[in-house]
mmCIF file of the C-alpha atoms, coordinates in Angstrom:
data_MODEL
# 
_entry.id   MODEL 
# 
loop_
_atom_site.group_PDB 
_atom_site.id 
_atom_site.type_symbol 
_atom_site.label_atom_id 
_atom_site.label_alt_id 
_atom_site.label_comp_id 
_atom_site.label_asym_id 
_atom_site.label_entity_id 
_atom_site.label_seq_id 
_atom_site.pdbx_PDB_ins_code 
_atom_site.Cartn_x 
_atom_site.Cartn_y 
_atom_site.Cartn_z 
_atom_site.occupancy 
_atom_site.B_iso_or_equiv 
_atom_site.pdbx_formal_charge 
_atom_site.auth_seq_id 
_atom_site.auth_comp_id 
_atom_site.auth_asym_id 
_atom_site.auth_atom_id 
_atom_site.pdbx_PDB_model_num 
ATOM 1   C CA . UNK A 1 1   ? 8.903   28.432  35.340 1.00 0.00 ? 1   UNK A CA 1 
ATOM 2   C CA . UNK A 1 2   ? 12.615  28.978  35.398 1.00 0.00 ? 2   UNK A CA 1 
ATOM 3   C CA . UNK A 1 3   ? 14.728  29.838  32.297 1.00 0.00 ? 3   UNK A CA 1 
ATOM 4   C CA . UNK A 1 4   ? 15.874  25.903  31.383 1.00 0.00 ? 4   UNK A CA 1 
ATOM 5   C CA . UNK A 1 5   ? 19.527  27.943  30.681 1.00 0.00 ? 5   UNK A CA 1 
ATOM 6   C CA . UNK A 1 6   ? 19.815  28.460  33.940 1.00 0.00 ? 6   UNK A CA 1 
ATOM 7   C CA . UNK A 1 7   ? 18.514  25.373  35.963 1.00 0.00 ? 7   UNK A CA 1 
ATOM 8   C CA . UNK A 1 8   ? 20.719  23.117  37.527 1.00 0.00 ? 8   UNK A CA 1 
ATOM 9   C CA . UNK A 1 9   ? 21.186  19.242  35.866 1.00 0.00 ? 9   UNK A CA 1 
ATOM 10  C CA . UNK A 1 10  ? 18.537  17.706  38.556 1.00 0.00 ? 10  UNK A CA 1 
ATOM 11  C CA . UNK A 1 11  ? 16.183  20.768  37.793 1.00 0.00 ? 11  UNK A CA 1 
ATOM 12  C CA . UNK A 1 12  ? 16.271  19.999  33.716 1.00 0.00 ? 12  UNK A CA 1 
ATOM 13  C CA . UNK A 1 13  ? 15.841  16.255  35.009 1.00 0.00 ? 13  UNK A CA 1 
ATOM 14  C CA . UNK A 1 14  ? 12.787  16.959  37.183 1.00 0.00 ? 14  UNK A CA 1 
ATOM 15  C CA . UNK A 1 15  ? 11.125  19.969  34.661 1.00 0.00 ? 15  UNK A CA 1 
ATOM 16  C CA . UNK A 1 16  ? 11.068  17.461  31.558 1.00 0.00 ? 16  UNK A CA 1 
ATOM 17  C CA . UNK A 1 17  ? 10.186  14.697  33.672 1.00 0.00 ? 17  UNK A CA 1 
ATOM 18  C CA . UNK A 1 18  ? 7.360   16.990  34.245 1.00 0.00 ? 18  UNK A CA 1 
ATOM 19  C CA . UNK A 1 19  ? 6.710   17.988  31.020 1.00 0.00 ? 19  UNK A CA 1 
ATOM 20  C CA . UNK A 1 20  ? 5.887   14.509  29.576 1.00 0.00 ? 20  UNK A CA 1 
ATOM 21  C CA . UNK A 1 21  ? 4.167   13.161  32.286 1.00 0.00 ? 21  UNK A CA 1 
ATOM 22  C CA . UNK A 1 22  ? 1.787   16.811  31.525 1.00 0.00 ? 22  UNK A CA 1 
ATOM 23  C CA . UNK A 1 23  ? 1.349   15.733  27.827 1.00 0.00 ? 23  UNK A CA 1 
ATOM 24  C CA . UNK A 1 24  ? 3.551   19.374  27.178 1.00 0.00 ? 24  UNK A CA 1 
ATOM 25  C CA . UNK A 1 25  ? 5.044   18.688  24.389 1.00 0.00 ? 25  UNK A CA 1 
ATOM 26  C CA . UNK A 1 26  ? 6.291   21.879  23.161 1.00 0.00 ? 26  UNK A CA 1 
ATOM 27  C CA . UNK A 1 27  ? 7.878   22.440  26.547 1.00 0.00 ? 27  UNK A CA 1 
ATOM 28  C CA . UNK A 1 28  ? 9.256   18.842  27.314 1.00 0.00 ? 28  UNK A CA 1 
ATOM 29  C CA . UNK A 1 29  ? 10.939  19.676  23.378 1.00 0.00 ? 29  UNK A CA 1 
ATOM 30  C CA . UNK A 1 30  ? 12.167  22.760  24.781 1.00 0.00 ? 30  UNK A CA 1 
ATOM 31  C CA . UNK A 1 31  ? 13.903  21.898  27.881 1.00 0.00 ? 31  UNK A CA 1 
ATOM 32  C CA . UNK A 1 32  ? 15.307  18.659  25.962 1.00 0.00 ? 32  UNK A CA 1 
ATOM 33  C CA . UNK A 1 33  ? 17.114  21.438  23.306 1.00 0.00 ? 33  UNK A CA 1 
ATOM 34  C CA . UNK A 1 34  ? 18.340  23.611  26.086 1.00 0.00 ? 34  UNK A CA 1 
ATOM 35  C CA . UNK A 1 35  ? 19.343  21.314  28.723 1.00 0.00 ? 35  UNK A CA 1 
ATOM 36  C CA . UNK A 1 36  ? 20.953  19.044  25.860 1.00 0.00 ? 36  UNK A CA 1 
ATOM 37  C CA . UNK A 1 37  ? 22.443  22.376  24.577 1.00 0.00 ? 37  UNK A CA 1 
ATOM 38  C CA . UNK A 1 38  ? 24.164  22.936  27.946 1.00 0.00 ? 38  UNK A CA 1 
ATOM 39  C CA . UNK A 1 39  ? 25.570  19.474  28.148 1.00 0.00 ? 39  UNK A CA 1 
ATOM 40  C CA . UNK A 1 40  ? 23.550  17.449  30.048 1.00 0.00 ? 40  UNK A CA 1 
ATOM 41  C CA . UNK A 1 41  ? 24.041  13.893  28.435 1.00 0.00 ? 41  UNK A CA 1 
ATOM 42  C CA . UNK A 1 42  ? 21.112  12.675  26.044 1.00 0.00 ? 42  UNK A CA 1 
ATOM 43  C CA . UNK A 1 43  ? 21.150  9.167   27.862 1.00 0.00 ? 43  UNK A CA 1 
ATOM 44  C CA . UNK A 1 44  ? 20.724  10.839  31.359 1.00 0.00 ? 44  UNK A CA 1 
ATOM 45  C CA . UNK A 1 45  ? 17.861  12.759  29.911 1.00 0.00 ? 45  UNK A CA 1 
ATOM 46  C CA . UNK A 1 46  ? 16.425  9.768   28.486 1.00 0.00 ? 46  UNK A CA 1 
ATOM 47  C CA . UNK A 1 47  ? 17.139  7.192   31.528 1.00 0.00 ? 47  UNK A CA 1 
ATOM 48  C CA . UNK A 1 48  ? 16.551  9.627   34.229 1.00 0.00 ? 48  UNK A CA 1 
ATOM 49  C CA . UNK A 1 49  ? 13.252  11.572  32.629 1.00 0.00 ? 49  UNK A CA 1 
ATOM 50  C CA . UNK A 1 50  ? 12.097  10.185  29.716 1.00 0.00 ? 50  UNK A CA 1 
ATOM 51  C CA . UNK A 1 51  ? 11.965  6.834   30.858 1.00 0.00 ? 51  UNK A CA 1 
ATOM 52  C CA . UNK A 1 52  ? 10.715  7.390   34.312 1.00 0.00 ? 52  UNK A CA 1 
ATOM 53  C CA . UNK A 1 53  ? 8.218   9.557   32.756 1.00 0.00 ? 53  UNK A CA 1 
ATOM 54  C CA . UNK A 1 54  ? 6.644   7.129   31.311 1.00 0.00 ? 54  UNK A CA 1 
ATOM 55  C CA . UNK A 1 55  ? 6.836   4.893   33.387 1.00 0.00 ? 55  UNK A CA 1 
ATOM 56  C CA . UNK A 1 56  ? 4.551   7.194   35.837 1.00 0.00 ? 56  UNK A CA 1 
ATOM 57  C CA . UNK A 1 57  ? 2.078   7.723   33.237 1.00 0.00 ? 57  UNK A CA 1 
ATOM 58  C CA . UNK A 1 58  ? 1.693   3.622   32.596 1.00 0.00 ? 58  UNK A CA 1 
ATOM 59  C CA . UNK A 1 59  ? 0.928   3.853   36.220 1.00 0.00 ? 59  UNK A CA 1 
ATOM 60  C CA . UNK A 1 60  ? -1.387  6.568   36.332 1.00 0.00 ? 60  UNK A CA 1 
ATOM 61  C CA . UNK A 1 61  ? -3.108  4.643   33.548 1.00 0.00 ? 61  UNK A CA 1 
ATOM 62  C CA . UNK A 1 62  ? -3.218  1.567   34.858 1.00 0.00 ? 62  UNK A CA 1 
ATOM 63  C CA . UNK A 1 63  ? -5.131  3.481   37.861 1.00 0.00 ? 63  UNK A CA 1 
ATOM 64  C CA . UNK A 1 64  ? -7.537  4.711   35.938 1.00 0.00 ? 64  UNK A CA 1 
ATOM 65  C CA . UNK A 1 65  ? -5.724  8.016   37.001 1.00 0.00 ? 65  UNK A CA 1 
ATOM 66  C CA . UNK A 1 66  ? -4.984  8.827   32.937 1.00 0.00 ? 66  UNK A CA 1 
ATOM 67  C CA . UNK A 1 67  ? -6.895  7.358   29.803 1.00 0.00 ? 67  UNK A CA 1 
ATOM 68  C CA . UNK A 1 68  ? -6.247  6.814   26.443 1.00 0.00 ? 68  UNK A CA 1 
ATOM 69  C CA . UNK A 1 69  ? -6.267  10.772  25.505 1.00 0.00 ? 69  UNK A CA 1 
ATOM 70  C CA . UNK A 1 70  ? -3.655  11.935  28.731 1.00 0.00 ? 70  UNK A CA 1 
ATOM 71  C CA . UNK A 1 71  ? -1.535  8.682   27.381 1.00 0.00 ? 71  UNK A CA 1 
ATOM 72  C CA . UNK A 1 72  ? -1.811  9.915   23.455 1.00 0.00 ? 72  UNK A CA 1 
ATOM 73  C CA . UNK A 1 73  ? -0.700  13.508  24.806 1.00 0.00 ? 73  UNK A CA 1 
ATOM 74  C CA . UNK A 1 74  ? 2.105   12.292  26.864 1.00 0.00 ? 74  UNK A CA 1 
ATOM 75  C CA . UNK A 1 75  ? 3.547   10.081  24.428 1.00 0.00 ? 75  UNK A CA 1 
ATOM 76  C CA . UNK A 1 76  ? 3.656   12.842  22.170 1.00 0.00 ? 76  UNK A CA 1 
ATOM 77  C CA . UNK A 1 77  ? 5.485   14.987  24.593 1.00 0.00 ? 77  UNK A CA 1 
ATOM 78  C CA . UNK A 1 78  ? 7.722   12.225  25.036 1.00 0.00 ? 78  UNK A CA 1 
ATOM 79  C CA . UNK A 1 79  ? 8.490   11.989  21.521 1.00 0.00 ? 79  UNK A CA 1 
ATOM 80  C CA . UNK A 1 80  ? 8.981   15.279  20.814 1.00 0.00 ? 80  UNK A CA 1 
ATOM 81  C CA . UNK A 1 81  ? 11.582  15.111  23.499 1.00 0.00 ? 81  UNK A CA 1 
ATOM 82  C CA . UNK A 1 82  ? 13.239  11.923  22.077 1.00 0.00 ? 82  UNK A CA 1 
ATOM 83  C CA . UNK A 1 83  ? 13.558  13.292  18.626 1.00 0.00 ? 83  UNK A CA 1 
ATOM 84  C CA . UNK A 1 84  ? 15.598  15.889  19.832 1.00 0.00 ? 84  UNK A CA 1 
ATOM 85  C CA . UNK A 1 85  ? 17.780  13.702  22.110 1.00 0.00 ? 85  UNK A CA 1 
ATOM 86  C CA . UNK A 1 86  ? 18.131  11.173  19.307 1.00 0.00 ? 86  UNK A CA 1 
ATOM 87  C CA . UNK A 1 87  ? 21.167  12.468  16.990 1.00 0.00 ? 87  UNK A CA 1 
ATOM 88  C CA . UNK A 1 88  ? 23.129  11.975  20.402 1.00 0.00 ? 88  UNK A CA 1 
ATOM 89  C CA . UNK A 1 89  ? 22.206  8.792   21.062 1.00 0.00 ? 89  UNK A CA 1 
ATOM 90  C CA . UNK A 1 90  ? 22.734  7.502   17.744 1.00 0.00 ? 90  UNK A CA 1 
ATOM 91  C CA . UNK A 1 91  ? 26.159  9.289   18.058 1.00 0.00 ? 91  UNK A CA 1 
ATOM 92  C CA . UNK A 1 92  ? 27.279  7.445   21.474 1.00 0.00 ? 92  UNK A CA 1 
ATOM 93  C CA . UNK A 1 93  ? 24.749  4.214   21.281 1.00 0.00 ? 93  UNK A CA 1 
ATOM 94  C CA . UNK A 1 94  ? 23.761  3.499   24.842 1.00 0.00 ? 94  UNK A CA 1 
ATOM 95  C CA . UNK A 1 95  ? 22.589  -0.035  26.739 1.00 0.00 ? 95  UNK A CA 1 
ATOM 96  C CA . UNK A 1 96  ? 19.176  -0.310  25.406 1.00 0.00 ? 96  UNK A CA 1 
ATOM 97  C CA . UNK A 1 97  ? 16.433  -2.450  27.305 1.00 0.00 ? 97  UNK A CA 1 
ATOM 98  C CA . UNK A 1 98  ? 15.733  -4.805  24.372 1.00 0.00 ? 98  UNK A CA 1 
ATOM 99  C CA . UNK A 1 99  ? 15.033  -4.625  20.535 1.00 0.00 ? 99  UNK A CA 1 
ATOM 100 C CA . UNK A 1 100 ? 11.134  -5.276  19.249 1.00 0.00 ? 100 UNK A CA 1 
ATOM 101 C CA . UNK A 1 101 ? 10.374  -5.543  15.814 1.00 0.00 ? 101 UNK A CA 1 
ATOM 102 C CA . UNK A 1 102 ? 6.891   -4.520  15.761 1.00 0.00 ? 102 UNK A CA 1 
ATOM 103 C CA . UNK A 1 103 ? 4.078   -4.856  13.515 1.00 0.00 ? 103 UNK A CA 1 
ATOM 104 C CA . UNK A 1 104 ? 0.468   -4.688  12.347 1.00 0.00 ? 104 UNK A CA 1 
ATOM 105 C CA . UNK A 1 105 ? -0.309  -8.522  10.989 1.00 0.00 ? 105 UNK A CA 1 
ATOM 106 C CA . UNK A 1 106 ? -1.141  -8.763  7.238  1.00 0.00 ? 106 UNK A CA 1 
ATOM 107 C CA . UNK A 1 107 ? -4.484  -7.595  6.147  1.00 0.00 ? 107 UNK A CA 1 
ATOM 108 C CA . UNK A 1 108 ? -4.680  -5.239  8.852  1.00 0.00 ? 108 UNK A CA 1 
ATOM 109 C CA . UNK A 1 109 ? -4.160  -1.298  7.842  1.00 0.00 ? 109 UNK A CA 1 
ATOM 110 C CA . UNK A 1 110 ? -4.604  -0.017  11.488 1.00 0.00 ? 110 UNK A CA 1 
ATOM 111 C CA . UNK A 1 111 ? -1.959  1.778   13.048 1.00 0.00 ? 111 UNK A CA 1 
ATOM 112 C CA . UNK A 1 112 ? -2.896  4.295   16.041 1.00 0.00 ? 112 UNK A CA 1 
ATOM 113 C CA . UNK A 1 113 ? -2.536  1.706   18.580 1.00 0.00 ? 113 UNK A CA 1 
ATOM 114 C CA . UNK A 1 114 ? 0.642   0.326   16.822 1.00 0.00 ? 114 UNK A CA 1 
ATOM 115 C CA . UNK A 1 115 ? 2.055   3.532   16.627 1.00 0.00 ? 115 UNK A CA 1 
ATOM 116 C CA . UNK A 1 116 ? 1.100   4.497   20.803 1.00 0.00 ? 116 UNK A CA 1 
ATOM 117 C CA . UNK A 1 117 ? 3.068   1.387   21.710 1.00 0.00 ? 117 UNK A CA 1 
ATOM 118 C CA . UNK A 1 118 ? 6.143   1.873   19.701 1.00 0.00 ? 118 UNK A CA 1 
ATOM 119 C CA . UNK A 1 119 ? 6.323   4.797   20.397 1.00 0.00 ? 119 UNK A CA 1 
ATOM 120 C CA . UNK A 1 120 ? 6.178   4.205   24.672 1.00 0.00 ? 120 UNK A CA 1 
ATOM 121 C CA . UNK A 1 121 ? 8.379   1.433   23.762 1.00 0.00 ? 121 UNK A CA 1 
ATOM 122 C CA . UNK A 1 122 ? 10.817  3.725   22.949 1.00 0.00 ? 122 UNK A CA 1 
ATOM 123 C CA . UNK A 1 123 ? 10.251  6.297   25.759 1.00 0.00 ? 123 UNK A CA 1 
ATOM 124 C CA . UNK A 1 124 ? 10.798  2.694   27.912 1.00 0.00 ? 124 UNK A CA 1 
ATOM 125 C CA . UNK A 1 125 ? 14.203  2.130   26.724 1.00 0.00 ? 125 UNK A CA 1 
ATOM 126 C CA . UNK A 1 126 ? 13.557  0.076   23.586 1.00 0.00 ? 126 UNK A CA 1 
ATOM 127 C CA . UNK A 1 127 ? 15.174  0.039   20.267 1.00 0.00 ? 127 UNK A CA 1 
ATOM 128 C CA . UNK A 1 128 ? 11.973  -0.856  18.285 1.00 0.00 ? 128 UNK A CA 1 
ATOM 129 C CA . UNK A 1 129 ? 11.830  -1.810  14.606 1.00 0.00 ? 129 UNK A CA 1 
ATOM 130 C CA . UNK A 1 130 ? 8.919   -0.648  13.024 1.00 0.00 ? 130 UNK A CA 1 
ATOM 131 C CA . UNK A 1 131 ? 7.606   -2.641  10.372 1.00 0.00 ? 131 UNK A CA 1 
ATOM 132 C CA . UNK A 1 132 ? 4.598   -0.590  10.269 1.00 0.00 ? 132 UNK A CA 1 
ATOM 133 C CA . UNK A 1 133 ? 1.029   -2.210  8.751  1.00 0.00 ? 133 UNK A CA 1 
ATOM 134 C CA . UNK A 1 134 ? -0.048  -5.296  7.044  1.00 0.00 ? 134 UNK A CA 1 
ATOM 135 C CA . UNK A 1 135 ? 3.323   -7.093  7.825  1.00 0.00 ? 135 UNK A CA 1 
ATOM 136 C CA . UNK A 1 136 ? 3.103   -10.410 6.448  1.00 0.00 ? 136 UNK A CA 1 
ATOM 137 C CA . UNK A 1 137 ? 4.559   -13.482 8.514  1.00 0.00 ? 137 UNK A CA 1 
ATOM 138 C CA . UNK A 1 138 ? 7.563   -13.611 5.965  1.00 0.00 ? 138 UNK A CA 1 
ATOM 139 C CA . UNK A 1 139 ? 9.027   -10.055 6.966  1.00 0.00 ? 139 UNK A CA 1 
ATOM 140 C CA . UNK A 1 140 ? 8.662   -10.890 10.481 1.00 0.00 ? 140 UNK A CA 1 
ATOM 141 C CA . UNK A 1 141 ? 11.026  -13.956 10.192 1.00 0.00 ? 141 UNK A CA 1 
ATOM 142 C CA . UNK A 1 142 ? 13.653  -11.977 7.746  1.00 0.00 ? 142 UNK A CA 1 
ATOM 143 C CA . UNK A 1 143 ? 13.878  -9.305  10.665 1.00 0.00 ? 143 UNK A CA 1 
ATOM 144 C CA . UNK A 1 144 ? 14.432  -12.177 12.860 1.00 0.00 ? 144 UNK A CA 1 
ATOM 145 C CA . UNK A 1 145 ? 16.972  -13.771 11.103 1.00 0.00 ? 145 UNK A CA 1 
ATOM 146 C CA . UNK A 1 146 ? 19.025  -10.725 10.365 1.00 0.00 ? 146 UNK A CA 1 
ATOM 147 C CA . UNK A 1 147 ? 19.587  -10.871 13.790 1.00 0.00 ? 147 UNK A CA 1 
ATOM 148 C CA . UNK A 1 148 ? 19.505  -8.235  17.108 1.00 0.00 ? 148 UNK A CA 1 
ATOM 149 C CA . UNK A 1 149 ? 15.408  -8.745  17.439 1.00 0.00 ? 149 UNK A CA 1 
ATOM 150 C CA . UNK A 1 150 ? 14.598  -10.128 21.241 1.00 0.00 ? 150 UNK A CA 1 
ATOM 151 C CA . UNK A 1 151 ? 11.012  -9.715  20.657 1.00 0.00 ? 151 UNK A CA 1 
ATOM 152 C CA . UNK A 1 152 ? 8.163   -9.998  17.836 1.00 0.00 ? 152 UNK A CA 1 
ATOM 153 C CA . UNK A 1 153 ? 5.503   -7.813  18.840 1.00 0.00 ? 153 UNK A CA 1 
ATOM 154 C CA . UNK A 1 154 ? 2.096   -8.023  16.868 1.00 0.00 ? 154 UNK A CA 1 
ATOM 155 C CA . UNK A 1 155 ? -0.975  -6.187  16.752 1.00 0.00 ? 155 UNK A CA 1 
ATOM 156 C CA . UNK A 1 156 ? -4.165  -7.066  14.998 1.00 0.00 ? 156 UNK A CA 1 
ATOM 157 C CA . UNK A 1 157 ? -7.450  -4.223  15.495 1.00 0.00 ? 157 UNK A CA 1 
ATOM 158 C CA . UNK A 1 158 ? -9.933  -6.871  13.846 1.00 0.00 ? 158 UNK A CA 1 
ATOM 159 C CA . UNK A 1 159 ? -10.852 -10.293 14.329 1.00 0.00 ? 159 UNK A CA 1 
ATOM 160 C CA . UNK A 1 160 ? -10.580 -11.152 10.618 1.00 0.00 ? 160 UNK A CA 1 
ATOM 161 C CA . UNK A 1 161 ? -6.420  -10.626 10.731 1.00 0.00 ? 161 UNK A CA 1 
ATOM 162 C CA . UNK A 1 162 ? -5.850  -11.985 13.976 1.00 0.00 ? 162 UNK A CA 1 
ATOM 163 C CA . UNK A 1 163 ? -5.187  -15.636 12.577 1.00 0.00 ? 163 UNK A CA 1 
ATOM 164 C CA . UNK A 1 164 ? -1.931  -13.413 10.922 1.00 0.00 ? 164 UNK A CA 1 
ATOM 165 C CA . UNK A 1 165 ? -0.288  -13.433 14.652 1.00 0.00 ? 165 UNK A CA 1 
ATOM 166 C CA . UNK A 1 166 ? -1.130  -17.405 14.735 1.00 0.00 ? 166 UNK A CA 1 
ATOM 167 C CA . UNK A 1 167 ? 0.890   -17.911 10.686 1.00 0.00 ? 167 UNK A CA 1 
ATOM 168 C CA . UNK A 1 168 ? 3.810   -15.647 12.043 1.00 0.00 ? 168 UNK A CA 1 
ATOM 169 C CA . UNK A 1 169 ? 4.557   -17.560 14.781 1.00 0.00 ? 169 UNK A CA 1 
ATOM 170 C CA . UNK A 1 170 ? 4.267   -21.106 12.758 1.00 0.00 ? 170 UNK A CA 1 
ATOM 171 C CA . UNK A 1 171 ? 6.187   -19.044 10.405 1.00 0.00 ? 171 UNK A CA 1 
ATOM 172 C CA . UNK A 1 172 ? 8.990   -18.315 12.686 1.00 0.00 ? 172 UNK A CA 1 
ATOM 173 C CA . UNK A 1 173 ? 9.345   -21.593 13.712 1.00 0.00 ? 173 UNK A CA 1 
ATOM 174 C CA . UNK A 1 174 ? 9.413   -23.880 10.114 1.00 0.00 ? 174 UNK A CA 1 
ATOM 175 C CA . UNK A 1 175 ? 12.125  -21.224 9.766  1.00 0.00 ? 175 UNK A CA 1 
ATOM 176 C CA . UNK A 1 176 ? 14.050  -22.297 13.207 1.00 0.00 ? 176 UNK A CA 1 
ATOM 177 C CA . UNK A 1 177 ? 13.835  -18.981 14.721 1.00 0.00 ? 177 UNK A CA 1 
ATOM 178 C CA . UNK A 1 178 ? 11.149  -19.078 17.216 1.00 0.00 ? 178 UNK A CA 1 
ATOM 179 C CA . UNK A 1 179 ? 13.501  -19.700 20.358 1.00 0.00 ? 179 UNK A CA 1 
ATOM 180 C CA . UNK A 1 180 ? 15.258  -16.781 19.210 1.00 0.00 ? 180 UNK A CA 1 
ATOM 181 C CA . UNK A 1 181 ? 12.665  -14.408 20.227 1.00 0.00 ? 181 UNK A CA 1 
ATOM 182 C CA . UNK A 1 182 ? 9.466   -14.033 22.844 1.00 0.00 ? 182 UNK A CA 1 
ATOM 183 C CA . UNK A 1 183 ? 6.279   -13.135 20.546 1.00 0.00 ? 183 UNK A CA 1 
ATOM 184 C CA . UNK A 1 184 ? 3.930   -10.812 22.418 1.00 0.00 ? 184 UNK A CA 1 
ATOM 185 C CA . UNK A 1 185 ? 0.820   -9.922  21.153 1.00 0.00 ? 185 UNK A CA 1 
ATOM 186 C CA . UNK A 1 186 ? -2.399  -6.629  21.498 1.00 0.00 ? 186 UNK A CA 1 
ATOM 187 C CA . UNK A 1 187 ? -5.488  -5.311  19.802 1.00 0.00 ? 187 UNK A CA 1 
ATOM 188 C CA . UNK A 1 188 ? -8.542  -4.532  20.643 1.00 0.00 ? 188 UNK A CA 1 
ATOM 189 C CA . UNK A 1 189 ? -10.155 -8.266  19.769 1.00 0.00 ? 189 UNK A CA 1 
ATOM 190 C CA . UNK A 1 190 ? -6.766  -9.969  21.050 1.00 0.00 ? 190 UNK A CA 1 
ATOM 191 C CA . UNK A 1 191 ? -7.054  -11.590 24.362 1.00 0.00 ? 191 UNK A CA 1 
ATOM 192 C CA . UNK A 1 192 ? -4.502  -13.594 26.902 1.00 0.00 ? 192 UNK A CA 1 
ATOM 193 C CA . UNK A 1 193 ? -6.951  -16.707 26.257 1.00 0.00 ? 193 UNK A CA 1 
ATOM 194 C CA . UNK A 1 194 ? -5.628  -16.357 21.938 1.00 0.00 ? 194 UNK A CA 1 
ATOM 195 C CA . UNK A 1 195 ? -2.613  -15.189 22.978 1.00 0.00 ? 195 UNK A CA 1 
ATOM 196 C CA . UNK A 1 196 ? -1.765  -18.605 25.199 1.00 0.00 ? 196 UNK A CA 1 
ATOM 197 C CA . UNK A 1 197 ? -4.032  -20.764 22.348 1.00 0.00 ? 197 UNK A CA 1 
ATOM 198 C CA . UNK A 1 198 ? -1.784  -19.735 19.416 1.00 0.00 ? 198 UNK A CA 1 
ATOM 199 C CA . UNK A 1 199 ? 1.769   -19.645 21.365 1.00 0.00 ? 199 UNK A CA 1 
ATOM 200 C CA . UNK A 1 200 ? 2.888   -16.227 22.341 1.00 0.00 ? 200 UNK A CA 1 
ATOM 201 C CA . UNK A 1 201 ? 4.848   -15.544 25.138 1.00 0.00 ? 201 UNK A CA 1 
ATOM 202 C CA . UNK A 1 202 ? 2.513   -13.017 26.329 1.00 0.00 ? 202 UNK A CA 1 
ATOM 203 C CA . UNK A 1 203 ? -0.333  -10.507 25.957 1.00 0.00 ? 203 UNK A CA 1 
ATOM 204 C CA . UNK A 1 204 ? -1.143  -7.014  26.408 1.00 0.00 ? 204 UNK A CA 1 
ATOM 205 C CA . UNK A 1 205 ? -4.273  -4.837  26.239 1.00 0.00 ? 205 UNK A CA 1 
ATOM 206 C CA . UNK A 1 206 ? -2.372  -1.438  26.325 1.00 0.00 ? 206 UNK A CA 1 
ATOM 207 C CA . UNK A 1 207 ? 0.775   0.599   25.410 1.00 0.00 ? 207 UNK A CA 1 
ATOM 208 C CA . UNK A 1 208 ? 1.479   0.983   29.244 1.00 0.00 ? 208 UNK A CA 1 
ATOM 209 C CA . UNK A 1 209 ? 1.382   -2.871  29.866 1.00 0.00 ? 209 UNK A CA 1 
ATOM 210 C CA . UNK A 1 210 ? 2.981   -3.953  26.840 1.00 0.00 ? 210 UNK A CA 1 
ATOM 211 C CA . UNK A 1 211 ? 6.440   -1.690  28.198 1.00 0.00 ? 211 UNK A CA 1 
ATOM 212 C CA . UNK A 1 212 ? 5.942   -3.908  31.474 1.00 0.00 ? 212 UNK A CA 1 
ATOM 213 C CA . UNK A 1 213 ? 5.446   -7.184  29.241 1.00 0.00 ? 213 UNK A CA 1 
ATOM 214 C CA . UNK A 1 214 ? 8.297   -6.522  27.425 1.00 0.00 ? 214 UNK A CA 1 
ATOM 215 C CA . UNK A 1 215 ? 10.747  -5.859  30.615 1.00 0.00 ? 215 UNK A CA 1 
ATOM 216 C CA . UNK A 1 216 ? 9.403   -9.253  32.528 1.00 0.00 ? 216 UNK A CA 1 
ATOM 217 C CA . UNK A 1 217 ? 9.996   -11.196 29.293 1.00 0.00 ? 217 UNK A CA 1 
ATOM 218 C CA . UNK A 1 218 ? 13.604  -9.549  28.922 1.00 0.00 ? 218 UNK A CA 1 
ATOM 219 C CA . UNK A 1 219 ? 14.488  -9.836  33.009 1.00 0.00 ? 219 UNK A CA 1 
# 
């Protein structure tokens, strides 16, 4: 492959495009440094590869195309790639697509699939708040009330904590908060029928689909 230092901007674009839709995540970090290091703005690199990126790896998954271990690998790469980009962002905030708190519902320790979707979340053009694992309905409403939060995103990995997404969402509303947000909802025992039974705004079975979800419920 070329020397990143001396590819043109579209080249850098295209080459870590590349990278993370590959799952390279030593290279998609390296051409993020470099091209970054040249000038190429962190938002371009994030709107015009990161983002589009992974957008082409939902699809390929989606397609049965990629499965769960291509999608693990290139939202690795992608990550690698953001955490390089991210000083600049934070330094010259940019229009993000929406801000998800997201969470694993109390009793529930899991946090792979958590982790896959805010972290694709992310590489979709999220700010997400990560509340990380047995998140208890109150912390979801103070995160809500502080304000910023367009969606509540919950995941539950066994059947015994799924009635935690049902006592957030009461919870949000006796606090007056629920029209503030759109609750969406995954895990591997979650399904739309629970999802439309207990009052979420949507469901999704997948880090791919939940990046979708999210855009339709922000559009």
């Amino acid at each position: 492959m070329e020397d990143v230092k001396d590819m043109p901007e579209r080249t850098w674009i295209d080459e870590l495009r590349d990278a993370v839709v590959e799952g390279a995540d030593v290279e998609a970090r390296r051409i993020a440094a470099a091209a970054a290091g040249a000038g190429i703005e962190a938002r371009a690199l994030v709107e015009m590869a990161l983002v589009p990126a992974m957008d082409e790896v939902g699809r390929r998954f989606e397609a049965n195309e990629y499965y769960v271990p291509e999608l693990l690998l290139s939202a690795r790469a992608m990550k690698a790639a953001f955490a390089v980009l991210a000083p600049a962002l934070a330094a010259r905030p940019a229009t993000v697509a929406g801000r998800v708190a997201l969470g694993t519902v109390s009793g529930d320790l899991h946090d792979i699939g958590k982790n896959l979707v805010a972290t694709v979340l992310q590489g979709g053009g999220f700010d997400v708040v990560d509340l990380g694992v047995d998140v208890p309905p109150e912390r979801f409403v103070e995160v809500v009330q502080e304000g910023g939060v367009d969606i509540v995103a919950m995941s539950s990995l066994i059947t015994t904590t799924m009635p935690g997404m049902a006592a957030t969402i009461e919870a949000l509303a006796r606090a007056g908060v629920r029209e503030r947000v759109k609750v969406i909802v995954g895990g591997a025992p979650v399904s739309a029928a629970y999802a439309a039974r207990i009052g979420a705004d949507g469901f999704s079975d997948n880090a791919a689909g939940a990046v979708a979800l999210a855009r339709r419920l922000r559009s």
